[in-house]
mmCIF file of the C-alpha atoms, coordinates in Angstrom:
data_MODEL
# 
_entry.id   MODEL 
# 
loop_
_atom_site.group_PDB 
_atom_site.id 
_atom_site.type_symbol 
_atom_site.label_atom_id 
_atom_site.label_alt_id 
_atom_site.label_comp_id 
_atom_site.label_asym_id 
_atom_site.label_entity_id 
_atom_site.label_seq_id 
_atom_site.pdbx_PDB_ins_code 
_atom_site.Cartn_x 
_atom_site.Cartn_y 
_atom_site.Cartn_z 
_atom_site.occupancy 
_atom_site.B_iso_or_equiv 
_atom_site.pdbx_formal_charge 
_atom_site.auth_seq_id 
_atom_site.auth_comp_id 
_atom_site.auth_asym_id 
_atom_site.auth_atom_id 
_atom_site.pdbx_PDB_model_num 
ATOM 1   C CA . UNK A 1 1   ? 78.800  82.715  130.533 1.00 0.00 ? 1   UNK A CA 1 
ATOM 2   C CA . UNK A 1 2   ? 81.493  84.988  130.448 1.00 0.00 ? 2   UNK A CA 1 
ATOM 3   C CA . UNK A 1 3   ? 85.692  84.750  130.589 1.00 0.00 ? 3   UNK A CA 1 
ATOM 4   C CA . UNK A 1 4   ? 85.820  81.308  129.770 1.00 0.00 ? 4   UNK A CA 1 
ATOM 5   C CA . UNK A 1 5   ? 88.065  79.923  127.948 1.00 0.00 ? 5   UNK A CA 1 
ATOM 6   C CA . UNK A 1 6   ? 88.636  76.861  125.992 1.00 0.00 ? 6   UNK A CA 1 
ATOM 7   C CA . UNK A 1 7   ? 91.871  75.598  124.672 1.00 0.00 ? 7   UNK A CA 1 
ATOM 8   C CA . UNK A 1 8   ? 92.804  72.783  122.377 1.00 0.00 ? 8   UNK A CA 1 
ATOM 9   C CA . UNK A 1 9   ? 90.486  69.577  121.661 1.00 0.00 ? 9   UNK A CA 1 
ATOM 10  C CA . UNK A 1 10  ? 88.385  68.605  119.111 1.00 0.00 ? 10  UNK A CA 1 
ATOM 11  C CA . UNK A 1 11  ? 84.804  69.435  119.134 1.00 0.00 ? 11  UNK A CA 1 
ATOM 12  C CA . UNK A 1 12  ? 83.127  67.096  116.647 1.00 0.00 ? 12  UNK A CA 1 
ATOM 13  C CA . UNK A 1 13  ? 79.965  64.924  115.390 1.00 0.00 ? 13  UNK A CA 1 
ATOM 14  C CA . UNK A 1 14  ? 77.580  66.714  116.843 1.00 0.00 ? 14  UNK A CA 1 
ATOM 15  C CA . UNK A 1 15  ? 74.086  66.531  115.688 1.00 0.00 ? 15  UNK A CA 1 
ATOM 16  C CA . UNK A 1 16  ? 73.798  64.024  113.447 1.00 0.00 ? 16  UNK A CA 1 
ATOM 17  C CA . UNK A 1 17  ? 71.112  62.146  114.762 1.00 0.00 ? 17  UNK A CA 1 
ATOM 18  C CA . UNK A 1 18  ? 68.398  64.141  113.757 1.00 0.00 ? 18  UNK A CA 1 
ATOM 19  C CA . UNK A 1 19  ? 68.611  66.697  110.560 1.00 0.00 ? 19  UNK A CA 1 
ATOM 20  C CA . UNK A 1 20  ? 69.272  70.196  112.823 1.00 0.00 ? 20  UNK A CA 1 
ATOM 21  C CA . UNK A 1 21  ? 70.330  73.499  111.632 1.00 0.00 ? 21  UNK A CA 1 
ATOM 22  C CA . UNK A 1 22  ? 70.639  74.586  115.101 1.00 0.00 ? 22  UNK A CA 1 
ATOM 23  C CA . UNK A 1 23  ? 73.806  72.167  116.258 1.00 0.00 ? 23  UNK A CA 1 
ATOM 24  C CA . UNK A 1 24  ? 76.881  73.424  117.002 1.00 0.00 ? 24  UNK A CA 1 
ATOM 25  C CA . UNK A 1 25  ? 80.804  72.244  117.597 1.00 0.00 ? 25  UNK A CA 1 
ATOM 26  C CA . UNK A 1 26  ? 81.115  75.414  119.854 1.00 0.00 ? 26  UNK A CA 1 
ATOM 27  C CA . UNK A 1 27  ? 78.154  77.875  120.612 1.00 0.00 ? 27  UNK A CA 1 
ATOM 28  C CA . UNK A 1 28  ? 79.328  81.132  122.817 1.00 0.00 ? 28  UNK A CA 1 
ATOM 29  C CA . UNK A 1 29  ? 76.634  83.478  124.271 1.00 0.00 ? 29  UNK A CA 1 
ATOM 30  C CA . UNK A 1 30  ? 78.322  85.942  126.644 1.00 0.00 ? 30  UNK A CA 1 
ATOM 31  C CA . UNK A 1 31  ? 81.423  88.205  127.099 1.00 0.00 ? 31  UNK A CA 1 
ATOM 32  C CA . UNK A 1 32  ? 84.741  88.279  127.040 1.00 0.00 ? 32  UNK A CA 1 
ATOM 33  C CA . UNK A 1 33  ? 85.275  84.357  126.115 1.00 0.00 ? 33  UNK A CA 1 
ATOM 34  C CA . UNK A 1 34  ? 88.117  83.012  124.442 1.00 0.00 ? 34  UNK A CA 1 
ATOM 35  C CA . UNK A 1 35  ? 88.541  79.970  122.170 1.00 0.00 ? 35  UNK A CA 1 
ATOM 36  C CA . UNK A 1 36  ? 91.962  78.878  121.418 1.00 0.00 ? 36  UNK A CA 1 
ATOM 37  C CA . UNK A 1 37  ? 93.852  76.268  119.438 1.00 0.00 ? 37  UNK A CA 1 
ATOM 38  C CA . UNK A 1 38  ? 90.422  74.012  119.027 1.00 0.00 ? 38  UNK A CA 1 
ATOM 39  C CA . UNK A 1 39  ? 89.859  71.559  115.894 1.00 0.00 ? 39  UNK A CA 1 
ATOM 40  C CA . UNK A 1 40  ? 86.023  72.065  114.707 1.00 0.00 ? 40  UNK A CA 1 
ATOM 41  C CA . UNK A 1 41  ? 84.659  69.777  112.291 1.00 0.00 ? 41  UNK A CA 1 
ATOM 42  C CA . UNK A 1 42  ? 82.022  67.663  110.871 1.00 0.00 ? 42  UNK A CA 1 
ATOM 43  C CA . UNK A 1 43  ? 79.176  69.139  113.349 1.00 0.00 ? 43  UNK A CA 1 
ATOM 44  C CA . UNK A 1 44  ? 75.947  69.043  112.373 1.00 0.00 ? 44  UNK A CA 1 
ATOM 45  C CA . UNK A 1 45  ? 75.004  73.066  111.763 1.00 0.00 ? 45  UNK A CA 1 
ATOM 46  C CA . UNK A 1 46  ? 77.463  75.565  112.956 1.00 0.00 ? 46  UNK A CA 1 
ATOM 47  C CA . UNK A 1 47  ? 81.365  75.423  113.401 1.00 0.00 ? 47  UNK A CA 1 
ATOM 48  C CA . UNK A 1 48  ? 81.666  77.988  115.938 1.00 0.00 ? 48  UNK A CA 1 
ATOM 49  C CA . UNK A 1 49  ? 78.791  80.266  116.554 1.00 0.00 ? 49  UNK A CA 1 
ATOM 50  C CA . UNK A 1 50  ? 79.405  83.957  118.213 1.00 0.00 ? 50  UNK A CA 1 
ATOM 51  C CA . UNK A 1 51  ? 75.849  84.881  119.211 1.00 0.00 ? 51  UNK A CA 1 
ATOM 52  C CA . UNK A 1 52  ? 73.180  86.014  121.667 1.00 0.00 ? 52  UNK A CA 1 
ATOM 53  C CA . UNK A 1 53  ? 69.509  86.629  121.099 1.00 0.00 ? 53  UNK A CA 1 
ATOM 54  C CA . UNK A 1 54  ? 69.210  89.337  123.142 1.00 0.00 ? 54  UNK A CA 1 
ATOM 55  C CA . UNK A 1 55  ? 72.871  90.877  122.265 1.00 0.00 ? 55  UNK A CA 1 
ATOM 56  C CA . UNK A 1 56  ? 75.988  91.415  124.231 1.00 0.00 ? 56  UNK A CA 1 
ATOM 57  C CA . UNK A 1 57  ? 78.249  88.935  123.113 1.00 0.00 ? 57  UNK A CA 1 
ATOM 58  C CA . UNK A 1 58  ? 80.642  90.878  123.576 1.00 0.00 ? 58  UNK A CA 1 
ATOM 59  C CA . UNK A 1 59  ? 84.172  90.788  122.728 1.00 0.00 ? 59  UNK A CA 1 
ATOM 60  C CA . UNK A 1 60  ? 84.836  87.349  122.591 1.00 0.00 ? 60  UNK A CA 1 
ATOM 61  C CA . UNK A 1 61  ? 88.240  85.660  120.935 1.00 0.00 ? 61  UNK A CA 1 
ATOM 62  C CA . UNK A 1 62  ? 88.368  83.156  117.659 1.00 0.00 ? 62  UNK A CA 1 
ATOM 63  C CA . UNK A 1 63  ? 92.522  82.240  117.276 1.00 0.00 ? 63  UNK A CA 1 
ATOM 64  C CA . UNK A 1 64  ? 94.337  79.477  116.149 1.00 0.00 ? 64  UNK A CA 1 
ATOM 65  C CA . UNK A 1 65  ? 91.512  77.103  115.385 1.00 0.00 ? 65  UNK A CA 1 
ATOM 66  C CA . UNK A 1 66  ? 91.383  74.620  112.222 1.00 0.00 ? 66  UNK A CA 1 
ATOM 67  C CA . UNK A 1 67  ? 87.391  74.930  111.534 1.00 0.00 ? 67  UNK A CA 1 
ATOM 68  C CA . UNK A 1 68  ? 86.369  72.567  108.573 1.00 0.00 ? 68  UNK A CA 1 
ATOM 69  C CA . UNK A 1 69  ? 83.685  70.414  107.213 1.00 0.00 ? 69  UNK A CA 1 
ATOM 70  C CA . UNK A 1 70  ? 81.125  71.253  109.572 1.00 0.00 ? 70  UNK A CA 1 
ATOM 71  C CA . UNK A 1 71  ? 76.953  72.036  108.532 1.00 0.00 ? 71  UNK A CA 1 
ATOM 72  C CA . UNK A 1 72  ? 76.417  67.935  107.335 1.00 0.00 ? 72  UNK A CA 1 
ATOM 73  C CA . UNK A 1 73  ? 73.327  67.235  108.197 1.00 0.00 ? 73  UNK A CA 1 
ATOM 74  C CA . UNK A 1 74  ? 71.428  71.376  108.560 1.00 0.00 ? 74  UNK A CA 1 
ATOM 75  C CA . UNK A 1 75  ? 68.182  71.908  107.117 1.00 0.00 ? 75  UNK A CA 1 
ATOM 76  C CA . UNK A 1 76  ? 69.748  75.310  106.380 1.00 0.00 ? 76  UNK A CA 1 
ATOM 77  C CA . UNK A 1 77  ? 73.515  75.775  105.431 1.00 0.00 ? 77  UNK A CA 1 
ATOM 78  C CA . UNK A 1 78  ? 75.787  76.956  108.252 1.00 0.00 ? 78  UNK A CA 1 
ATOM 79  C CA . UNK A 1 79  ? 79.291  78.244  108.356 1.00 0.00 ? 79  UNK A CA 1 
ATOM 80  C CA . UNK A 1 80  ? 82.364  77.738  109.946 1.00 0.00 ? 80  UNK A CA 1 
ATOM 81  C CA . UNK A 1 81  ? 82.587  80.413  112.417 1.00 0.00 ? 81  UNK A CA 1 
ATOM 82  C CA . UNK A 1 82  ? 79.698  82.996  112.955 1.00 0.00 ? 82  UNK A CA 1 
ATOM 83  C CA . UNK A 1 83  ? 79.588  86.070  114.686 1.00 0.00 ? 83  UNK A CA 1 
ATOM 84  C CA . UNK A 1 84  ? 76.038  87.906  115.502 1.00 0.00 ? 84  UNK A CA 1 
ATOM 85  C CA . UNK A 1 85  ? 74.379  90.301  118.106 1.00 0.00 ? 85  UNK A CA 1 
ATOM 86  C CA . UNK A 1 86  ? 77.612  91.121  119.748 1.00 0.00 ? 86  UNK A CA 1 
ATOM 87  C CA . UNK A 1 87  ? 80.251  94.296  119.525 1.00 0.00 ? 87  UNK A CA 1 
ATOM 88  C CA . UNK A 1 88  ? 84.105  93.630  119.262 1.00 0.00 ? 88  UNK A CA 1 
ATOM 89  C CA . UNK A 1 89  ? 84.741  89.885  118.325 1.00 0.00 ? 89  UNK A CA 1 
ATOM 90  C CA . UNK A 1 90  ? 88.038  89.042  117.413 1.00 0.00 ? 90  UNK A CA 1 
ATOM 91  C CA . UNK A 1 91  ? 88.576  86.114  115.049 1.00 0.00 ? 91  UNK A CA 1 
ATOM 92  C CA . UNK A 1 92  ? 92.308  85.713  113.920 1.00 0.00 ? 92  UNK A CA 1 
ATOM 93  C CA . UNK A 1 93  ? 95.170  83.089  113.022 1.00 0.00 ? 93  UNK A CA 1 
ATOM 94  C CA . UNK A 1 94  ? 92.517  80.766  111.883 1.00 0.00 ? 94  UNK A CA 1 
ATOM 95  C CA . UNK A 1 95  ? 92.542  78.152  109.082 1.00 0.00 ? 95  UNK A CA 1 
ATOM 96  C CA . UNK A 1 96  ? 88.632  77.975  107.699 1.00 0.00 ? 96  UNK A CA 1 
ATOM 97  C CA . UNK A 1 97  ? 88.867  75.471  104.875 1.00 0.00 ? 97  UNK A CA 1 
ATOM 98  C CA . UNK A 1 98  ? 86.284  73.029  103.238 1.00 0.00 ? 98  UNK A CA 1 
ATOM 99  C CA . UNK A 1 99  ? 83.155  74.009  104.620 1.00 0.00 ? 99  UNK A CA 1 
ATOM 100 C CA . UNK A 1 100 ? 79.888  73.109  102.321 1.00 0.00 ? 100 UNK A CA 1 
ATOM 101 C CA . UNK A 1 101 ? 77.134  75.731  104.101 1.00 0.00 ? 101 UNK A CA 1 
ATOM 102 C CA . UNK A 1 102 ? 76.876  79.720  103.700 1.00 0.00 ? 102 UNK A CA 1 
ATOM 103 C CA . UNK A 1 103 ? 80.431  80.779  104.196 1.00 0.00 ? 103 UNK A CA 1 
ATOM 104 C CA . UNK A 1 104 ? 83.999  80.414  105.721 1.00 0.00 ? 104 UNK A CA 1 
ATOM 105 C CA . UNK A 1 105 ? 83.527  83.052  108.002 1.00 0.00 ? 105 UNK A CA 1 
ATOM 106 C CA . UNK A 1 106 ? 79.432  84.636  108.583 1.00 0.00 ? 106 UNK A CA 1 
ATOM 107 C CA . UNK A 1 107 ? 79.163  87.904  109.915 1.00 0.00 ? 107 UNK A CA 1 
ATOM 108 C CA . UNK A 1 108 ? 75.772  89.273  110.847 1.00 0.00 ? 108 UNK A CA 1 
ATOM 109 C CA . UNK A 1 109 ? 72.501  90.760  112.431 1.00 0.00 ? 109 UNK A CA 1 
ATOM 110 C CA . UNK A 1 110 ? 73.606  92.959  114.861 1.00 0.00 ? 110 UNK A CA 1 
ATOM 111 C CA . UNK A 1 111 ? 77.600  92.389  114.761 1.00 0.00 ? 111 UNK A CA 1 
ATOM 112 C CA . UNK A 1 112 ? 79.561  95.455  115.394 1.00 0.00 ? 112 UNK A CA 1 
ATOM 113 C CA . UNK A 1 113 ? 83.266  96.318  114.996 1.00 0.00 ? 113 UNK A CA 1 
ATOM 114 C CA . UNK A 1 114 ? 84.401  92.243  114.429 1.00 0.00 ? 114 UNK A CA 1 
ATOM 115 C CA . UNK A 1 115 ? 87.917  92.239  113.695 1.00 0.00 ? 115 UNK A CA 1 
ATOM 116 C CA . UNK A 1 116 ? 88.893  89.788  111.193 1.00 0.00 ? 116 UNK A CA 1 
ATOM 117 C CA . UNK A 1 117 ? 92.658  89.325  110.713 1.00 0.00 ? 117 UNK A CA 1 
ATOM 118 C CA . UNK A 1 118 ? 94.990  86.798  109.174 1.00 0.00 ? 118 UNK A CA 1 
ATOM 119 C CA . UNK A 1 119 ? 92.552  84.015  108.885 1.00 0.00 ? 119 UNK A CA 1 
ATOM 120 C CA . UNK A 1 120 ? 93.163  81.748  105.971 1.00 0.00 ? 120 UNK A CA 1 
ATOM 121 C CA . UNK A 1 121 ? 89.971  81.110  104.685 1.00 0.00 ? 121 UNK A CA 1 
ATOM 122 C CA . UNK A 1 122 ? 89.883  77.971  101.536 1.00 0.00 ? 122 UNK A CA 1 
ATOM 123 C CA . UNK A 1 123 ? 87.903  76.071  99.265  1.00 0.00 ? 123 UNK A CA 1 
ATOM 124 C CA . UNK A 1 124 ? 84.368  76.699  100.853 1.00 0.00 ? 124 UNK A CA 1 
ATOM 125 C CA . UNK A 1 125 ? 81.379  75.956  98.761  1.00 0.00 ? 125 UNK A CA 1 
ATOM 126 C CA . UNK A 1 126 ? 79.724  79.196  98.941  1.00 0.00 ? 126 UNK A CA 1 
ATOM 127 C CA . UNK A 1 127 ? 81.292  81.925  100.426 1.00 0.00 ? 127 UNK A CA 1 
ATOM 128 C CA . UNK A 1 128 ? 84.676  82.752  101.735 1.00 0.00 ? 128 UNK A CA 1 
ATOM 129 C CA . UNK A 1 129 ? 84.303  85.438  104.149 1.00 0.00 ? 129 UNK A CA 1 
ATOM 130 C CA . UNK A 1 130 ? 80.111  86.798  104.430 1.00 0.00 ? 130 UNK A CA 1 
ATOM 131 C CA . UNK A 1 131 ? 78.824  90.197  105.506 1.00 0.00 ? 131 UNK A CA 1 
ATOM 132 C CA . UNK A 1 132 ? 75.079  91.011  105.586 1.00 0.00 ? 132 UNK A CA 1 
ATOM 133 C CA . UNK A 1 133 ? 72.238  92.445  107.682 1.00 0.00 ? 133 UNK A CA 1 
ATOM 134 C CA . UNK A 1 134 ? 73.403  95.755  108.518 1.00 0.00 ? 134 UNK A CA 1 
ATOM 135 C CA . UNK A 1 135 ? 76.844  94.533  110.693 1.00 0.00 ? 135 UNK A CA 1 
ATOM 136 C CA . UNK A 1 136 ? 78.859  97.497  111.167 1.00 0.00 ? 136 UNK A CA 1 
ATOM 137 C CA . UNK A 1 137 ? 82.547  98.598  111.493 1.00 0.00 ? 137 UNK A CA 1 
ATOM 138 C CA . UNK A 1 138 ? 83.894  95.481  110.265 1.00 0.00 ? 138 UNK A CA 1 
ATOM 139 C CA . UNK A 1 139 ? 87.235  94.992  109.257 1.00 0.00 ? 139 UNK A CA 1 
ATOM 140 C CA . UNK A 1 140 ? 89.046  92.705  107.066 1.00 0.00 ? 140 UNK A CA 1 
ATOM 141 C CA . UNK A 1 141 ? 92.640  92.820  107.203 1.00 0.00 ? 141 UNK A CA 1 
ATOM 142 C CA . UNK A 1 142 ? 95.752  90.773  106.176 1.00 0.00 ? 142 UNK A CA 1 
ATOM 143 C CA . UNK A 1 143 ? 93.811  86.993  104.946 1.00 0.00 ? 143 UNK A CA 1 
ATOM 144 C CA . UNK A 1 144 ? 94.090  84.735  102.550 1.00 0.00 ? 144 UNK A CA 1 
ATOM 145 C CA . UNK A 1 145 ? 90.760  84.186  101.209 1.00 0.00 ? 145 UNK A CA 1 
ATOM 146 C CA . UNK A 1 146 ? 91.147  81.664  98.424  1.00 0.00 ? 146 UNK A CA 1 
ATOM 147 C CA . UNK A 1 147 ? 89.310  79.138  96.002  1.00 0.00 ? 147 UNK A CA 1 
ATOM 148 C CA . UNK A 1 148 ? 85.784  79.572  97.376  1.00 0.00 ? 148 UNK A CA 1 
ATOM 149 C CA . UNK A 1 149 ? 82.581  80.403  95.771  1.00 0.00 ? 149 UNK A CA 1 
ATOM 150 C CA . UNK A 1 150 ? 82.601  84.152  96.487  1.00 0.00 ? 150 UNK A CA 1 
ATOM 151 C CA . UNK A 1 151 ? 85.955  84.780  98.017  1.00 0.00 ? 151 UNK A CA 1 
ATOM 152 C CA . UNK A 1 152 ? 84.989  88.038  99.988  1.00 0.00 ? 152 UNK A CA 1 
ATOM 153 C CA . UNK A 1 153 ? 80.806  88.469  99.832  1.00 0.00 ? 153 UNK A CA 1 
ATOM 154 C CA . UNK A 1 154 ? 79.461  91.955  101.183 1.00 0.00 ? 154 UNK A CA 1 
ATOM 155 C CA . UNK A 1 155 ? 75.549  92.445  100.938 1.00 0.00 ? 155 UNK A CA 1 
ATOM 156 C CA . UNK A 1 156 ? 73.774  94.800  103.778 1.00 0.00 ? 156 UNK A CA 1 
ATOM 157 C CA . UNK A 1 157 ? 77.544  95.899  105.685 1.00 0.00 ? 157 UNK A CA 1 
ATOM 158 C CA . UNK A 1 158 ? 78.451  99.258  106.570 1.00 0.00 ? 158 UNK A CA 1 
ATOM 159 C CA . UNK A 1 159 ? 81.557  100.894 107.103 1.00 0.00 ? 159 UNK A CA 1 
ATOM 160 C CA . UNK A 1 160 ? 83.454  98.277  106.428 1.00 0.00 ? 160 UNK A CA 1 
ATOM 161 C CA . UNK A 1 161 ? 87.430  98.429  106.465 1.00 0.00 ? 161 UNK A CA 1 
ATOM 162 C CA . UNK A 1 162 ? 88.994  95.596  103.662 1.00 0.00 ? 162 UNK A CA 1 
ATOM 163 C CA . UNK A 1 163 ? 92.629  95.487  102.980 1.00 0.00 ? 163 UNK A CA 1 
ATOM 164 C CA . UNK A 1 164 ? 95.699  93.586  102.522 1.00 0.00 ? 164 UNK A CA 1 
ATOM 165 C CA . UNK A 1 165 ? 93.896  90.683  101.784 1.00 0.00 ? 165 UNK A CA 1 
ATOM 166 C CA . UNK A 1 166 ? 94.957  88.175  99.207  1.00 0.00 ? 166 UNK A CA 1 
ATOM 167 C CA . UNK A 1 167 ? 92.371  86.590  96.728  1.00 0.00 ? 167 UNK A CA 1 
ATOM 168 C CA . UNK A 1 168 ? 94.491  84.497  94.330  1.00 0.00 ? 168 UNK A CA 1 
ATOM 169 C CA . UNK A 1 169 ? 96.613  81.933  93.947  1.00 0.00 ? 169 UNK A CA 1 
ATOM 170 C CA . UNK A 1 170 ? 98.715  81.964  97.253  1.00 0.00 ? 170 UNK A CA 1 
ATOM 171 C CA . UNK A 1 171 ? 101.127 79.033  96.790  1.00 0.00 ? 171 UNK A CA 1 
ATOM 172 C CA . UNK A 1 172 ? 100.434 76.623  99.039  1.00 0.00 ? 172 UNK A CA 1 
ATOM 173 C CA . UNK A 1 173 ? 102.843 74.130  100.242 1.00 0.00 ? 173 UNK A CA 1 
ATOM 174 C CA . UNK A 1 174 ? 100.119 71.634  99.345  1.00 0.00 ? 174 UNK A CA 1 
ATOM 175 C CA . UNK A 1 175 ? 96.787  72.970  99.008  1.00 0.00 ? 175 UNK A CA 1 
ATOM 176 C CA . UNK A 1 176 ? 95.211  69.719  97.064  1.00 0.00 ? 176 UNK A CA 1 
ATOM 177 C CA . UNK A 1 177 ? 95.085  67.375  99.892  1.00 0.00 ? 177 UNK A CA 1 
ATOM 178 C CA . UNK A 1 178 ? 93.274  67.742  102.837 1.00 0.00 ? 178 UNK A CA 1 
ATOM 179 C CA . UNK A 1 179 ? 94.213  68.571  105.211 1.00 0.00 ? 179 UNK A CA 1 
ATOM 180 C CA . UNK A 1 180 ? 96.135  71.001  103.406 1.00 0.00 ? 180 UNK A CA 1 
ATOM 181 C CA . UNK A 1 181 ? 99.032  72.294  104.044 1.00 0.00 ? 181 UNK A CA 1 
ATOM 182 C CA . UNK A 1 182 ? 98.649  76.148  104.036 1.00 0.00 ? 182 UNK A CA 1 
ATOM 183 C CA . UNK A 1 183 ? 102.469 77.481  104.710 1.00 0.00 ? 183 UNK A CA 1 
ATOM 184 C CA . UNK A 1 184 ? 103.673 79.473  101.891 1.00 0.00 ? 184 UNK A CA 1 
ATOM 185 C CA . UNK A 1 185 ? 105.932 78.587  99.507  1.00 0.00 ? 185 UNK A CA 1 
ATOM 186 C CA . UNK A 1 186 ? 109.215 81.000  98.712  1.00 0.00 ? 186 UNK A CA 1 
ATOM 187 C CA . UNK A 1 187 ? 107.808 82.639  95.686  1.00 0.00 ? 187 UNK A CA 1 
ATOM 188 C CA . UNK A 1 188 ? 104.256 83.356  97.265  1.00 0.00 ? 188 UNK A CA 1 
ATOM 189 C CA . UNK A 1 189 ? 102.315 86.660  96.375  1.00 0.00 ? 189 UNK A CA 1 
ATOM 190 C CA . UNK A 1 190 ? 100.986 86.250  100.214 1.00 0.00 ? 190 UNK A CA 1 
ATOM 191 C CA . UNK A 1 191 ? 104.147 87.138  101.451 1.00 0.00 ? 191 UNK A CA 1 
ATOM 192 C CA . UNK A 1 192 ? 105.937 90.658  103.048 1.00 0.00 ? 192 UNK A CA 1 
ATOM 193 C CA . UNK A 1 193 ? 102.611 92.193  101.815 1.00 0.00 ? 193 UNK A CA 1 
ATOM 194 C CA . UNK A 1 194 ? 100.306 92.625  104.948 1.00 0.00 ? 194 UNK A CA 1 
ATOM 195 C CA . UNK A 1 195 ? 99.836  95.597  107.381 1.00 0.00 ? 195 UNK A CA 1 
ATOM 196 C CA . UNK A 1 196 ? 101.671 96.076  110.794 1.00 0.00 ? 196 UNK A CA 1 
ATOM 197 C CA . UNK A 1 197 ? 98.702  94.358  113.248 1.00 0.00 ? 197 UNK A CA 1 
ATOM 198 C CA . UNK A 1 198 ? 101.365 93.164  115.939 1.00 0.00 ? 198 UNK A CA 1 
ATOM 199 C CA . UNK A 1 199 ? 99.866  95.155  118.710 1.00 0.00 ? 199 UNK A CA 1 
ATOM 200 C CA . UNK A 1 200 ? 96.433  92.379  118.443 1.00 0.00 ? 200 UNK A CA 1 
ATOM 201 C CA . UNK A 1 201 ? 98.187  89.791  116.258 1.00 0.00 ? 201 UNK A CA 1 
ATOM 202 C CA . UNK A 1 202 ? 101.818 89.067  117.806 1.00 0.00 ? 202 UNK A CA 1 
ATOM 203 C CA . UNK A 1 203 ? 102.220 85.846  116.518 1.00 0.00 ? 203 UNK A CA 1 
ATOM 204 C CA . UNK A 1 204 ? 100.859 83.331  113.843 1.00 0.00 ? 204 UNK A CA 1 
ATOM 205 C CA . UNK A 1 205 ? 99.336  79.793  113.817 1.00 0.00 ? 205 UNK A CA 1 
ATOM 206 C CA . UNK A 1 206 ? 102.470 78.453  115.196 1.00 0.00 ? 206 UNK A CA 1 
ATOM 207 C CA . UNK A 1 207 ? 103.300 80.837  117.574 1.00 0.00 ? 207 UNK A CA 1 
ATOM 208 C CA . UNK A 1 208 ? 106.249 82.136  114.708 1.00 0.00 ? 208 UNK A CA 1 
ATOM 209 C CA . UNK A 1 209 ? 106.442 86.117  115.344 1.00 0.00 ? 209 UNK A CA 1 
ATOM 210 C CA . UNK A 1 210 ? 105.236 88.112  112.247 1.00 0.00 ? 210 UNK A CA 1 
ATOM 211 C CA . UNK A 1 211 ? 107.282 90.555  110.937 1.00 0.00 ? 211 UNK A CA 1 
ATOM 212 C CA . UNK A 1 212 ? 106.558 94.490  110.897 1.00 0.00 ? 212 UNK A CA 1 
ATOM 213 C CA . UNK A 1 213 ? 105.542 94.014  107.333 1.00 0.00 ? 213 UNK A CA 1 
ATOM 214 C CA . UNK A 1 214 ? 103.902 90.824  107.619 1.00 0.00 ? 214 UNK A CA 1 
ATOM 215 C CA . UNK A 1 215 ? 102.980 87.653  105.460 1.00 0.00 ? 215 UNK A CA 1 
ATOM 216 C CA . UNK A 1 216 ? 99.271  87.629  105.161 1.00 0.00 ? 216 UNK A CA 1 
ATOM 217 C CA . UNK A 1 217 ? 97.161  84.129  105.935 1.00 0.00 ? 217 UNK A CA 1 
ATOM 218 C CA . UNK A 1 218 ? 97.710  81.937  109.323 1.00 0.00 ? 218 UNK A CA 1 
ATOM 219 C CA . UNK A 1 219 ? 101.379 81.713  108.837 1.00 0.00 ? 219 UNK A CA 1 
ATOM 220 C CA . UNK A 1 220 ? 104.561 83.757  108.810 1.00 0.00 ? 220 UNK A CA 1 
# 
């Protein structure tokens, strides 16, 4: 499939019947798809998976989208959002909290220049943020990547751009009770300390405007 798009709804409980790595809350194979403003939880294997066998999915959109608690029931552990096989995926203004399988956010085999921007990414079991099998031209810009196993996990990348991420204590308005609350508090070391990315990232989680020296995370 290709320019789809798919805005808002939950996308929950699925496979749970039978013990399945291979179930999904949202699976996208093609090009130039977008998913937008979509709760993902409690599926039985993948949160969002980014992938085709035989490659080209292409430049395809992750925003806005809570993604938690997902992988219950896989023979193998899953992650919140994957991206694999495909060239320019764009996964920002995300909140990627609580997941128990391989990482927050999974990049690999085959994934080429994925653009990862002010996602906050919280409290997963194993990994915050994953790079492995050989993706390339990754970048990892302006998140909050927070209280997980491995906060930021690189093992096979290559040429990988990180900065302006933030990998301590952000200062949540309440980051003890799901669902969290993931604003920042006034004092916050995530704040007025990210890069200019206005021209892909104009606005936040809430649709708030970031600045020209922007808070890093979700929010503004």
């Amino acid at each position: 499939s290709h320019h789809c798009e798919i805005i808002g709804g939950r996308y929950h409980d699925n496979g749970l019947i039978v013990e399945n790595s291979a179930a999904y809350g949202l699976y996208i194979e093609g090009t130039d798809n977008l998913i937008d403003g979509c709760e993902v939880d409690a599926n039985g294997g993948y949160g969002i998976h980014v992938y085709s066998g035989a490659g080209g999915a292409d430049n395809n959109v992750v925003r806005r989208c809570r993604v938690h608690n997902n992988s219950v029931t896989a023979i193998f552990a899953r992650s919140g959002i994957t991206s694999q096989n495909g060239t320019g995926t764009l996964i920002y203004s995300n909140l990627i909290y609580d997941e128990p399988g391989e990482a927050g956010i999974y990049i690999s085999s085959g994934a080429v220049s994925v653009k990862i921007y002010h996602n906050t990414v919280y409290s997963n079991t194993a990994s915050g943020i994953k790079l492995r099998n050989a993706c390339d031209l990754t970048e990892i810009i302006n998140n909050i990547v927070f209280s997980n196993g491995t906060n930021i996990d690189r093992s096979g990348d290559t040429n990988t751009t990180q900065s302006n991420n933030v990998t301590t204590d952000p200062s949540f308005v309440d980051g003890a009770t799901p669902p969290y609350n993931f604003h920042l508090q006034s004092g916050s070391a995530a704040r007025n300390v990210g890069t200019n990315l206005q021209a892909t990232v104009p606005t936040d989680y809430d649709g708030v405007a970031h600045d020209t020296v922007p808070d890093v995370g979700a929010y503004e």
